[in-house]
C-alpha positions in Angstrom: 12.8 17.4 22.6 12.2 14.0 21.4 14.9 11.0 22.5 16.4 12.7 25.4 15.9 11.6 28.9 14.5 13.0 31.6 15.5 13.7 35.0 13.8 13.2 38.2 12.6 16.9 38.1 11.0 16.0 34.7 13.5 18.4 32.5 15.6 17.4 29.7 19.0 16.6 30.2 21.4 17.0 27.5 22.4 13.7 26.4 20.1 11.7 23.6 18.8 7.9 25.1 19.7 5.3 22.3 16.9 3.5 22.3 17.1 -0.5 21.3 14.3 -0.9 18.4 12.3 -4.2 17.7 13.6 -5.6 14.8 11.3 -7.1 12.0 10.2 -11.2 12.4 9.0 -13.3 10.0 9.0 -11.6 6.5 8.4 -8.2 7.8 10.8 -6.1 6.2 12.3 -2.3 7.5 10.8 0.1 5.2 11.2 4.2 4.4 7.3 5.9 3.4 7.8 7.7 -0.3 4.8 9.2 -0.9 1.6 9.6 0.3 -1.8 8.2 -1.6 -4.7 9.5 0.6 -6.6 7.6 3.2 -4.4 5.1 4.8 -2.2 4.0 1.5 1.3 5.0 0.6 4.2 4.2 -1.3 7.0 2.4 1.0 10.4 1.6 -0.5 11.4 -1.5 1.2 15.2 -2.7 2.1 14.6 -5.8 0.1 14.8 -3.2 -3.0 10.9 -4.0 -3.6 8.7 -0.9 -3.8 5.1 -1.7 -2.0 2.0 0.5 -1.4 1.6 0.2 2.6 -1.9 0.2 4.2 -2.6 1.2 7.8 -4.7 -1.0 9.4 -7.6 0.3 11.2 -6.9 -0.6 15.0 -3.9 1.4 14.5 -5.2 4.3 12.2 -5.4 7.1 15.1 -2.4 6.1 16.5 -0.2 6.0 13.9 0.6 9.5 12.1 2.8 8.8 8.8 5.0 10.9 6.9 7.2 10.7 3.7 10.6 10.3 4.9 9.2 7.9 8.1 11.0 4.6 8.9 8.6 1.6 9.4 8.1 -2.0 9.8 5.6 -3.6 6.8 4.4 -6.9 6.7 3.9 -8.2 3.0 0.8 -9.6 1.8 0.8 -13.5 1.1 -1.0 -13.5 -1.9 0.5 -10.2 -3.5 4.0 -9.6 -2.6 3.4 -5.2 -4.0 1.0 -4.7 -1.4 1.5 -4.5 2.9 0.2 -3.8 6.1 2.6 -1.0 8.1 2.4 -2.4 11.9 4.9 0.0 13.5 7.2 3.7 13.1 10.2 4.1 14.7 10.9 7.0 16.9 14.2 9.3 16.2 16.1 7.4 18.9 15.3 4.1 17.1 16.4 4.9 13.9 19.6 6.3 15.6 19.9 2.4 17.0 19.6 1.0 14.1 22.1 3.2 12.0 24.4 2.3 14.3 24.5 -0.8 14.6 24.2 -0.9 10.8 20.0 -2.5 10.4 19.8 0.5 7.9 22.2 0.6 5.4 24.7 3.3 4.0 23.0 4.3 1.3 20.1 5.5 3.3 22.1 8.7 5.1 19.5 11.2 3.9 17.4 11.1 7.2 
């Protein structure tokens, strides 16, 4: 069961652990994956209201495992602002975080 704590004899207790999220720096920008191209593309729809194709990089291609419907952190490109490297998912608990203290906004209640 993913975002509840533990105990000390290593079983789940009932209550979920909000977990605080980093928040994007810079101009990275919160994004939700659309669809999927192949390889390590996809379609992100970003809070800003821009729509980018995200690219994994490759030191983090095992590690991160991408779905549409995901919540992510995307770095635009400097010289083309459509394009963007995805540098981190957020975990269940996270996006819980950042609903409520209102980092995703109402529109996006779907998840």
């Amino acid at each position: 069961m993913a975002g509840y704590k533990k105990n000390k004899f290593g079983q789940n207790s009932d209550e979920p652990s909000m977990t605080r999220a980093p928040l994007p720096r810079g101009r990275e920008v919160i994004g939700i994956i659309e669809q999927r191209y192949g390889g390590n593309k996809m379609k992100v729809n970003c809070l800003d209201k821009k729509e980018r194709v995200g690219r994994v990089p490759g030191r983090l291609k095992r590690e991160l495992w991408l779905r549409p419907g995901d919540i992510i952190i995307i770095e635009p490109w400097e010289l083309d602002d459509t394009k963007g490297e995805i540098l981190l998912k957020y975990k269940p608990s996270q996006v819980a975080w950042l609903k409520k203290n209102g980092y995703l906004e109402k529109e996006d209640e779907e998840f």
